[in-house]
C-alpha positions as CSV (number, residue, x, y, z in Angstrom):
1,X,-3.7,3.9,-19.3
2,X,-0.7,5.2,-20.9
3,X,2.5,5.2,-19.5
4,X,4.8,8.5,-19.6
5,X,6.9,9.4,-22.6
6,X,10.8,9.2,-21.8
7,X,12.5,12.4,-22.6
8,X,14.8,11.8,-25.6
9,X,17.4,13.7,-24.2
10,X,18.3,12.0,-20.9
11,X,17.7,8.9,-22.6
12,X,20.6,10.0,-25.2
13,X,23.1,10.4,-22.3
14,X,22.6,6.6,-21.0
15,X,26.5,5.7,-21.4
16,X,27.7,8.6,-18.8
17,X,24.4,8.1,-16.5
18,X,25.5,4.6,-16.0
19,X,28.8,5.6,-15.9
20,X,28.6,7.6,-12.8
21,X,26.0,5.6,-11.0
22,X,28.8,2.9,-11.2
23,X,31.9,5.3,-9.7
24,X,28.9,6.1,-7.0
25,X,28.3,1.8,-6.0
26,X,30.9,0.4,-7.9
27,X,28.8,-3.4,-7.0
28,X,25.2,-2.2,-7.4
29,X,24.2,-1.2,-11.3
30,X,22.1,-3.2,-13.4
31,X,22.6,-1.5,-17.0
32,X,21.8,-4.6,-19.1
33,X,18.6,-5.7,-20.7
34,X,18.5,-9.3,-19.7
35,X,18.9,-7.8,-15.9
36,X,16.6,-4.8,-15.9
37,X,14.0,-7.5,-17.2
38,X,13.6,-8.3,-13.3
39,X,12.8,-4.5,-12.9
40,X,10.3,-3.3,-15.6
41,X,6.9,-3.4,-13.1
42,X,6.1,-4.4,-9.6
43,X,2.4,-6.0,-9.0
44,X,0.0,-4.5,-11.0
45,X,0.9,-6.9,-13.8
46,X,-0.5,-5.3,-16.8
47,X,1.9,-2.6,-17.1
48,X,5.7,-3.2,-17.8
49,X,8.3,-0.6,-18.5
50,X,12.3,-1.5,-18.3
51,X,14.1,1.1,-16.3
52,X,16.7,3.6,-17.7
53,X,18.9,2.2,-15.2
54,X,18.6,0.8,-11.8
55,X,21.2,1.4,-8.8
56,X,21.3,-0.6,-6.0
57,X,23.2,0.9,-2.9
58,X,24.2,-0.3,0.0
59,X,23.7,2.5,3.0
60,X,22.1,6.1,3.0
61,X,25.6,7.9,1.9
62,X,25.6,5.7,-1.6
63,X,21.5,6.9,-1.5
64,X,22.3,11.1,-0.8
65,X,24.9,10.5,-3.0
66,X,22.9,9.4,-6.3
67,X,20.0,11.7,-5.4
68,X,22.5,14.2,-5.6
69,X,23.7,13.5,-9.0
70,X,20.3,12.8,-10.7
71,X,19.2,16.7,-8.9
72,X,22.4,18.1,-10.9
73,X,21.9,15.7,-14.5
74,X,18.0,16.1,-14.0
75,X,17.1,12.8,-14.1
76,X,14.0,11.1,-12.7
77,X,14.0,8.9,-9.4
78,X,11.7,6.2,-8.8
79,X,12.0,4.6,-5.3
80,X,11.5,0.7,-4.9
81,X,11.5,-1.8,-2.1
82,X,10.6,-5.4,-2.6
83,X,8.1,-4.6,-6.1
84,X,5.0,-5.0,-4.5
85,X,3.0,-2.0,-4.8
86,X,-0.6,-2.2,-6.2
87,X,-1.2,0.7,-7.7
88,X,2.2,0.9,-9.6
89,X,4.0,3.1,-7.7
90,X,7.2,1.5,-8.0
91,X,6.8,1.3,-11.8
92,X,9.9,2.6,-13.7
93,X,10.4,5.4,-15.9
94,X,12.5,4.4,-19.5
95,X,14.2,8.2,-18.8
96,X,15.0,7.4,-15.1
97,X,16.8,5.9,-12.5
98,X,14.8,3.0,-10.2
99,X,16.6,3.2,-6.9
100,X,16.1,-0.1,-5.2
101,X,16.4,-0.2,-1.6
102,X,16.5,-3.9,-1.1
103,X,20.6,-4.4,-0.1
104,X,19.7,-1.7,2.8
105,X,17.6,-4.4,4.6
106,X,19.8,-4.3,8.3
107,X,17.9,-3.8,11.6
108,X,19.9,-1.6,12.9
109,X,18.3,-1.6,16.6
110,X,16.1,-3.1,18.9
111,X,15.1,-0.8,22.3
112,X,12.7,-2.5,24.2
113,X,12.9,0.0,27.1
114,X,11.2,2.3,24.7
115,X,9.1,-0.2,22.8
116,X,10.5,0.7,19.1
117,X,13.0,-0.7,16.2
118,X,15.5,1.4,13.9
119,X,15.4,-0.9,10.9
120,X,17.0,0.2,7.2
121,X,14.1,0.5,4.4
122,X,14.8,-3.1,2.6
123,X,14.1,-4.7,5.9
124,X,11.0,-7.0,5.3
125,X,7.6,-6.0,7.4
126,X,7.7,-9.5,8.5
127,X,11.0,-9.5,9.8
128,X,10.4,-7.2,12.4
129,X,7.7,-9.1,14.0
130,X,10.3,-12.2,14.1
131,X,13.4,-10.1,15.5
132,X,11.2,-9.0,18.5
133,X,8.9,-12.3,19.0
134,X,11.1,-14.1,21.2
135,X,10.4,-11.2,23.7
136,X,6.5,-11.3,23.4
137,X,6.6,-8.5,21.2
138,X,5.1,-7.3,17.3
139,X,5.2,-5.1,14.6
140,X,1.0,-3.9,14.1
141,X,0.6,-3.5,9.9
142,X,0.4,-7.0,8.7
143,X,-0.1,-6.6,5.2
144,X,-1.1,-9.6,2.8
145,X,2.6,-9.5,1.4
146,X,4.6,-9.0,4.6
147,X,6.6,-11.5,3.9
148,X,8.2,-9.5,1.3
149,X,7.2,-6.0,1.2
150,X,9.6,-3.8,2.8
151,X,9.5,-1.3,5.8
152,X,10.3,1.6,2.9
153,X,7.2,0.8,0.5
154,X,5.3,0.2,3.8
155,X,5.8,4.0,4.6
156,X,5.8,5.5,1.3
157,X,2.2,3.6,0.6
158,X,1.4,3.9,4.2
159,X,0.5,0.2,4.7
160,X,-2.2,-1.1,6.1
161,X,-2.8,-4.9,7.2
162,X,-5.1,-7.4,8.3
163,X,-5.0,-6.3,12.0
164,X,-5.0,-2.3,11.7
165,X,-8.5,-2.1,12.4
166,X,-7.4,-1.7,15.8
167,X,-3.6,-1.3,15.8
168,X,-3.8,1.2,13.0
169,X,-2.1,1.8,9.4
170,X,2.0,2.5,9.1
171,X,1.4,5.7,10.2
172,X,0.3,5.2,13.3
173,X,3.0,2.6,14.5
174,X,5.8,5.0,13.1
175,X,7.6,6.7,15.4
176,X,10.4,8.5,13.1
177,X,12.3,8.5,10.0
178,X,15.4,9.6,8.4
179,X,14.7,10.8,5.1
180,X,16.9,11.7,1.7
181,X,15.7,14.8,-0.3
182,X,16.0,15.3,-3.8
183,X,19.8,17.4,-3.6
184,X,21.0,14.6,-1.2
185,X,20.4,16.5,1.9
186,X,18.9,14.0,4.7
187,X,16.6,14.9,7.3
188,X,15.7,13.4,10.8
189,X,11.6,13.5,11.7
190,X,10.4,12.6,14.2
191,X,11.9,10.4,16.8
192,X,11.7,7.3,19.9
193,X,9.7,10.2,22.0
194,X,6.1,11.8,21.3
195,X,5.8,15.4,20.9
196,X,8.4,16.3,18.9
197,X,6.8,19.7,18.1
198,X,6.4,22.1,15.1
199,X,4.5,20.5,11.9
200,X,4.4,17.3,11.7
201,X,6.0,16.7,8.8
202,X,6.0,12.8,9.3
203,X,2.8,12.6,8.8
204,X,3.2,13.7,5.4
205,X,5.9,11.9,4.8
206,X,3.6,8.5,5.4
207,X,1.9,8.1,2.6
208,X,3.6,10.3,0.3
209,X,4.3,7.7,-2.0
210,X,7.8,8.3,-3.1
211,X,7.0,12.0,-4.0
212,X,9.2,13.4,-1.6
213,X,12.3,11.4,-1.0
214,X,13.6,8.3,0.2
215,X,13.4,7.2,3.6
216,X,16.5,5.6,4.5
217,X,15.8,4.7,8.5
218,X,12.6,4.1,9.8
219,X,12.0,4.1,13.7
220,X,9.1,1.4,14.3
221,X,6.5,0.9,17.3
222,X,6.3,-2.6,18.9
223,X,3.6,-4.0,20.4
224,X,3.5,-6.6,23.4
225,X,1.7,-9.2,22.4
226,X,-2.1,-9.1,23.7
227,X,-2.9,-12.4,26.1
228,X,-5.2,-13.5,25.0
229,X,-6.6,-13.8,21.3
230,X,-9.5,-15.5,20.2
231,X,-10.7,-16.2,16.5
232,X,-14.6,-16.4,15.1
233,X,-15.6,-18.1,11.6
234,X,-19.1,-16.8,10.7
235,X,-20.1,-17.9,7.4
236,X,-23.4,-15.9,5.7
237,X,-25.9,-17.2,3.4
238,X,-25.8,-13.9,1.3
239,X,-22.8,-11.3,0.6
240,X,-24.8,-8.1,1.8
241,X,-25.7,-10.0,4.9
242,X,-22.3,-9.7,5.9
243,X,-22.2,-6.8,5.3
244,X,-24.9,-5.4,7.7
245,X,-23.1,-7.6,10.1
246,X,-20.4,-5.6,10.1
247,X,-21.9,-2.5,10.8
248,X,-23.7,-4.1,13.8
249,X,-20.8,-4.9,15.4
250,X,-18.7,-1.7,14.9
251,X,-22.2,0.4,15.9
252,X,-22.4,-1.9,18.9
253,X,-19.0,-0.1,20.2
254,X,-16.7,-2.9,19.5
255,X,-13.2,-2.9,17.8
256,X,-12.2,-6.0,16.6
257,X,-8.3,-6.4,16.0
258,X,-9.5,-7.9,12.8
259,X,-12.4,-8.3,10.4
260,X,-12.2,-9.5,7.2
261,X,-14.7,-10.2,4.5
262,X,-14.2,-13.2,1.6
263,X,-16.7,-14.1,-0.8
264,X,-18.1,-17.5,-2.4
265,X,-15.6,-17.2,-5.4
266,X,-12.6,-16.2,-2.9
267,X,-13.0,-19.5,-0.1
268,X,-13.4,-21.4,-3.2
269,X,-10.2,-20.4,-4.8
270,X,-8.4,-20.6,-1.0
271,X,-9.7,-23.9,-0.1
272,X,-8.3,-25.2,-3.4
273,X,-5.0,-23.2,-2.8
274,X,-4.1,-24.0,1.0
275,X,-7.2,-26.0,2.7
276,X,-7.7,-23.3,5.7
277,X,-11.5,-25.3,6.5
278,X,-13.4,-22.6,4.8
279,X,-17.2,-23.6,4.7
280,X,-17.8,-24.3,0.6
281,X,-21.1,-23.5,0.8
282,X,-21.1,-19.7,2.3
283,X,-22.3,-17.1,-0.1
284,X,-19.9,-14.7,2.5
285,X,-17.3,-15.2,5.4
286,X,-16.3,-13.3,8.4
287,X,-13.1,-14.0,10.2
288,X,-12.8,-11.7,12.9
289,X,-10.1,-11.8,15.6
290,X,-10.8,-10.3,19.0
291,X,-7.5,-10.1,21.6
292,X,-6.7,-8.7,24.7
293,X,-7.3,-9.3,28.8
294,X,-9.4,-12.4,29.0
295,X,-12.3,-10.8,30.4
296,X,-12.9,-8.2,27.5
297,X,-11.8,-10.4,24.6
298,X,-14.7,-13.0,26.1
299,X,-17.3,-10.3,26.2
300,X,-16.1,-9.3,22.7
301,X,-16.6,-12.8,21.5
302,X,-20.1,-13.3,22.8
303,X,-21.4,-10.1,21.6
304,X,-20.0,-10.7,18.0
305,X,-21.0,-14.2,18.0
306,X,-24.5,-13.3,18.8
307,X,-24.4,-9.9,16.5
308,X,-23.3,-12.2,13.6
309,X,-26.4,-15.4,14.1
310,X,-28.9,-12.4,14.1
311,X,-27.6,-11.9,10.9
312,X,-28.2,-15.3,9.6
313,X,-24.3,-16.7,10.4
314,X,-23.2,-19.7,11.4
315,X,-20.6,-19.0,14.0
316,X,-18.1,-21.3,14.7
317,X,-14.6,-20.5,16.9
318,X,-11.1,-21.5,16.2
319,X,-10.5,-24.6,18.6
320,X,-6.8,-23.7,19.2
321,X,-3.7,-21.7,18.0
322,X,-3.1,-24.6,15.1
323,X,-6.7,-23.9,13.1
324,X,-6.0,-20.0,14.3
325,X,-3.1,-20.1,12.2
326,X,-4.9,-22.0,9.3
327,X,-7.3,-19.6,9.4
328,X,-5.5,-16.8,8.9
329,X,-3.3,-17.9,6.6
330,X,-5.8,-19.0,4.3
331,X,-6.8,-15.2,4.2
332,X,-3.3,-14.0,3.5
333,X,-3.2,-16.7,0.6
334,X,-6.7,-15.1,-1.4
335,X,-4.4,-13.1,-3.4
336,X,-2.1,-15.4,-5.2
337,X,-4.9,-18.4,-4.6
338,X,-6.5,-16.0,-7.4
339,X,-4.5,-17.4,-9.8
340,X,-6.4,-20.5,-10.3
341,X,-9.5,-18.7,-11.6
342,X,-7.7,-16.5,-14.3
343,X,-4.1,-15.4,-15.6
344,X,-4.2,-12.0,-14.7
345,X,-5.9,-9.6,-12.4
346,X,-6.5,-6.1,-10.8
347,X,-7.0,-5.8,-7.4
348,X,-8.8,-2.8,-6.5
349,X,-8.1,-0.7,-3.1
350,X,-10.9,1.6,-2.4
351,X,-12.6,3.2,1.3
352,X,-16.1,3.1,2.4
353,X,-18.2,3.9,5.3
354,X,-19.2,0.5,6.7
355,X,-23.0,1.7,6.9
356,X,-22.3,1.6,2.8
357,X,-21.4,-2.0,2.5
358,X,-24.5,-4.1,2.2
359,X,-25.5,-1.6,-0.6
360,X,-21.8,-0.9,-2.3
361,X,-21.2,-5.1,-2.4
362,X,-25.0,-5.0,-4.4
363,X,-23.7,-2.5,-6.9
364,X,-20.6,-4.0,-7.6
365,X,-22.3,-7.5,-8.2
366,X,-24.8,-5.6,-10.9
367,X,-21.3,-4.0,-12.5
368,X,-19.4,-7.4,-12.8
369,X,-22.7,-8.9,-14.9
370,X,-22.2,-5.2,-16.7
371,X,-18.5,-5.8,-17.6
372,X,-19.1,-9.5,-18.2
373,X,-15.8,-9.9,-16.0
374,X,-15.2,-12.3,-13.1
375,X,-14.7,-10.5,-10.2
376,X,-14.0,-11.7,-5.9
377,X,-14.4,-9.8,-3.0
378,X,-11.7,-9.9,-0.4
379,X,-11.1,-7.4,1.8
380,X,-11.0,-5.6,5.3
381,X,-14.3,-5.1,6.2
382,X,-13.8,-3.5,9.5
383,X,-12.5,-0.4,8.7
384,X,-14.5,-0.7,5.1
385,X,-11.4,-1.1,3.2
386,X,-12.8,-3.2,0.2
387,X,-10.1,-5.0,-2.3
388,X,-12.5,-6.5,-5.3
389,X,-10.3,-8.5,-7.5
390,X,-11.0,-8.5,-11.1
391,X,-10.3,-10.9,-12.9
392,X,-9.5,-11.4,-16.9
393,X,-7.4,-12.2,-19.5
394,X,-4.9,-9.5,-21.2
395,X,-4.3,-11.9,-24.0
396,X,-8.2,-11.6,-24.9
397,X,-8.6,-8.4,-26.7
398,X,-10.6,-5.9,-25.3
399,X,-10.5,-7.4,-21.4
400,X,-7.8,-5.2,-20.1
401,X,-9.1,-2.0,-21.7
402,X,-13.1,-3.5,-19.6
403,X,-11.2,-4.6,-16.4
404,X,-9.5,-1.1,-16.4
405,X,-13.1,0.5,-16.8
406,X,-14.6,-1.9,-14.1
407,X,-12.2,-1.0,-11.5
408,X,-12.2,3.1,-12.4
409,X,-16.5,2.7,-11.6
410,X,-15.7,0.8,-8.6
411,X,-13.6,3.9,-7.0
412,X,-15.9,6.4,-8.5
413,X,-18.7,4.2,-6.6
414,X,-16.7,4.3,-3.0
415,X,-16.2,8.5,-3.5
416,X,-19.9,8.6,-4.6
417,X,-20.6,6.8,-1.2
418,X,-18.7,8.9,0.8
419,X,-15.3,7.3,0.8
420,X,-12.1,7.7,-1.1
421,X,-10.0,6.6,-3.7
422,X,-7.2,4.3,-1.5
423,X,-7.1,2.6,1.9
424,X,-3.5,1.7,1.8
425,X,-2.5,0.5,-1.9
426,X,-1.6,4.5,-2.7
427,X,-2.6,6.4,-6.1
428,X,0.3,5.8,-8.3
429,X,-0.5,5.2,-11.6
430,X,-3.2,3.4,-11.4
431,X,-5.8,5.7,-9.7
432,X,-3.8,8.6,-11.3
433,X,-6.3,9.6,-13.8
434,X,-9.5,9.4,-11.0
435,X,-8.0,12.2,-8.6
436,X,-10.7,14.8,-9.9
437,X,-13.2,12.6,-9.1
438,X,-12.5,13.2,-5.2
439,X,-10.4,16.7,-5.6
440,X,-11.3,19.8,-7.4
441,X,-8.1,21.8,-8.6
442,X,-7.9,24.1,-5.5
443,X,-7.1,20.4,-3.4
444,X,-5.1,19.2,-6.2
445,X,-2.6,22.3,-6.5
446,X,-2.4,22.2,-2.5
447,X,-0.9,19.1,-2.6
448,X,1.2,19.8,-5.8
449,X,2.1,22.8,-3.7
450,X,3.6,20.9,-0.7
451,X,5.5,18.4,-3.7
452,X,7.1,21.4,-4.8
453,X,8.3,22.6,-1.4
454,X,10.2,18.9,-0.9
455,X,11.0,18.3,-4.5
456,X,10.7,21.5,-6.7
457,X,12.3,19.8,-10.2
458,X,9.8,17.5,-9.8
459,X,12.3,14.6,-10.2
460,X,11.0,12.3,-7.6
461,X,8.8,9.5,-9.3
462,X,6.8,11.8,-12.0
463,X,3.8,10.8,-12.9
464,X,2.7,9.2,-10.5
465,X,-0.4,10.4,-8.4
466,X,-1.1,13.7,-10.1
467,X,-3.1,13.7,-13.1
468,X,-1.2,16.6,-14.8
469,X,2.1,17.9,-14.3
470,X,2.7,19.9,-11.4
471,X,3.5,23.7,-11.9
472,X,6.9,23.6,-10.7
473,X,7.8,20.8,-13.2
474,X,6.8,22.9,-16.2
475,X,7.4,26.8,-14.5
476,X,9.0,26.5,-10.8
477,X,12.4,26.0,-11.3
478,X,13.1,29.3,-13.0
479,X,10.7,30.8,-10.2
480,X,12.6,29.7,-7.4
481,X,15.7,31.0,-8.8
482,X,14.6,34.3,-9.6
483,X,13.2,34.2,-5.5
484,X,9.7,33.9,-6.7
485,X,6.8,30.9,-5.9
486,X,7.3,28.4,-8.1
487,X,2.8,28.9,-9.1
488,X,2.6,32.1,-10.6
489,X,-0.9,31.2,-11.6
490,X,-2.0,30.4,-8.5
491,X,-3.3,32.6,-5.3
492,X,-0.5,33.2,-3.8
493,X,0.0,33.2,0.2
């Protein structure tokens, strides 16, 4: 994968860049090498890239305020919250500014009358969930690294979690946003009330992945917390056997508030890490969460139970909230619990239909043994969000460049199945390059259309998610000034 070429020209005018950043937030530029070392990836590991600069401000006037300079100097803008994105889409540019949003990290309201919290886009996911717990509420999207990934990646990547196979992904526990465009202009979507009217425009703006601006102010749903919740084990004496159970219970009409899927390699690695009480000897584990009104989350627990031993499980329940909790975190643990089996890996973040998973976990078995790479399965297997980690070596020659060809078959594999390329990592660099394989061009320019109409020098992380330039990078600008559309090649509307 090859990382973009800095322009020469912006890199040249360094010394003023900085310069003005600095009269802009006088306490918030990092312009040194030994510094921008803490900024030159986030956590796809195999790719590092020192920033031109990175500007760190403290409220959404210092944000507008730099967006508007780099729209006037034409520099590039990459967003970043806490570094955690997957699919490198916080990965700097050695021509551009990384604007981190971690100092913004102020809740800046709580309204329980209206079940919601205003929160600033450095504000940790977890931290939500603890600012409203004490009133027996919860913030849905519980991603692996909600401990540290932030509210703004959350939206930009459009998060998902270990209990959004009921509650949903980011976007469907956001209720609004404030959000910076790229000439420092902000813009209010959205809102505490439903049915704001017109296009919804927030729904684009979840999942956009930094393409279109900076949210600055997120408005959050809360949940109250269910009464009653009730955790299964069932552990399978073969991977694709757990995978059939899956389907069985979602075809038999029930929704889980969790489901998630670890395999032999994985409950070894977490046993050794953290000691959840993982059966050793299971070739795949389920750990599925039901919750609710006492009556339905018992029926839900019978039926599963019972669903999961005509698979071939043994089923065994959590005995109270203490081995809930182990449980549970054990899962969160798989990634960095990883790290005892290799020094680096990818992990992949691909969508299938659950009917697919007996025969998708078969084929990605036959491609390990192909690739002659370790690889674990760990993902959420309710909504057939799959996560295979590879696992190799970068220091071995040749394991990247085979890990990097693994992983590309894998997502060709969940589109050839009927899924798509990303559940909730995003595109960004690293799925880049497979886009055709799920678009043709007419999809592709659609969407390089609606960049354009948000951002239209194409300044807002570049090359990133798009496999070519979009037309208004190379053409638009002089279109839009001469009152044209910034595709002249395209069929226009």
């Amino acid at each position: 994968m090859e990382l973009p070429k800095p322009d020469p020209q912006i890199v040249a005018r360094r010394k003023d860049i900085v310069a003005a950043l600095k009269r802009i937030v006088p306490d918030g530029v990092v312009s040194d090498a030994a510094g921008l070392s803490a900024y030159d990836g986030d956590a796809i590991t195999a790719y590092r890239q020192a920033p031109l600069v990175c500007v760190l401000p403290r409220d959404k006037e210092q944000v507008s305020a730099i967006l508007k300079f780099a729209s006037d100097a034409g520099v590039p803008i990459v967003p970043r919250g806490a570094g955690t994105s997957l699919s490198g889409g916080a990965l700097p540019r050695a021509d551009g500014i990384l604007l981190g949003l971690s100092r913004m990290n102020r809740i800046l309201e709580i309204d329980f009358e209206n079940a919601c919290v205003t929160a600033e886009p450095g504000v940790t996911n977890l931290s939500v969930t603890r600012a409203v717990e004490g009133r027996g509420y919860y913030y849905a999207p519980d991603p692996s690294s909600q401990i540290a990934c932030t509210i703004g990646g959350n939206v930009a990547e459009n998060s998902g979690g270990l209990h959004c196979l009921k509650y949903g992904l980011t976007t469907n526990n956001l209720l609004g946003v404030e959000i910076a465009l790229a000439d420092g202009t902000r813009l209010k979507l959205g809102g505490k009330s439903a049915g704001a009217g017109g296009i919804d425009v927030l729904g684009v703006v979840a999942g956009s992945e930094g393409l279109l601006g900076v949210v600055v102010e997120a408005i959050l749903r809360i949940r109250p917390k269910p009464p009653v919740t009730r955790t299964l084990l069932a552990a399978f004496k073969s991977v694709p056997a757990a995978g059939q159970c899956v389907a069985d219970i979602i075809a038999a009409g029930i929704v889980p508030a969790a489901m998630e899927f670890m395999d032999r390699r994985c409950v070894a690695a977490v046993e050794a890490h953290s000691a959840p009480g993982y059966p050793r000897d299971a070739e795949g584990l389920l750990l599925i969460d039901a919750d609710g009104l006492k009556a339905e989350v018992d029926d839900a627990i019978g039926r599963i139970g019972e669903i999961a031993r005509q698979n071939g499980a043994e089923v065994r329940e959590a005995l109270d909230e203490n081995e809930r909790t182990k449980f549970w975190a054990g899962r969160k643990a798989a990634f960095p619990a990883m790290g005892r089996l290799a020094p680096d890996m990818l992990c992949m973040d691909g969508t299938i239909p659950r009917k697919a998973l007996p025969q998708v976990l078969i084929r990605m078995s036959e491609m390990a043994r192909q690739y002659a790479l370790g690889f674990c399965n760990v993902f959420h297997a309710g909504d057939g969000n799959l996560h295979p980690l590879i696992i190799f070596d970068v220091m071995r020659p040749g394991e990247l460049e085979r890990a990097e060809a693994f992983g590309a078959d894998i997502l060709k594999l969940c589109v050839e199945m009927g899924g798509v390329l990303t559940g909730e990592h995003g595109v960004g660099i690293e799925k880049r390059d497979l886009m055709p394989a799920m678009f043709d061009e007419e999809d592709l320019a659609q969407q390089q259309r609606l960049k354009c109409a948000f951002d239209v020098q194409g300044l807002f992380n570049p090359g990133k998610v798009f496999p070519t330039l979009s037309a208004c990078v190379e053409q638009g600008h002089m279109h839009v000034k001469a009152g044209r559309i910034p595709f002249p090649n395209l069929p226009r509307f």
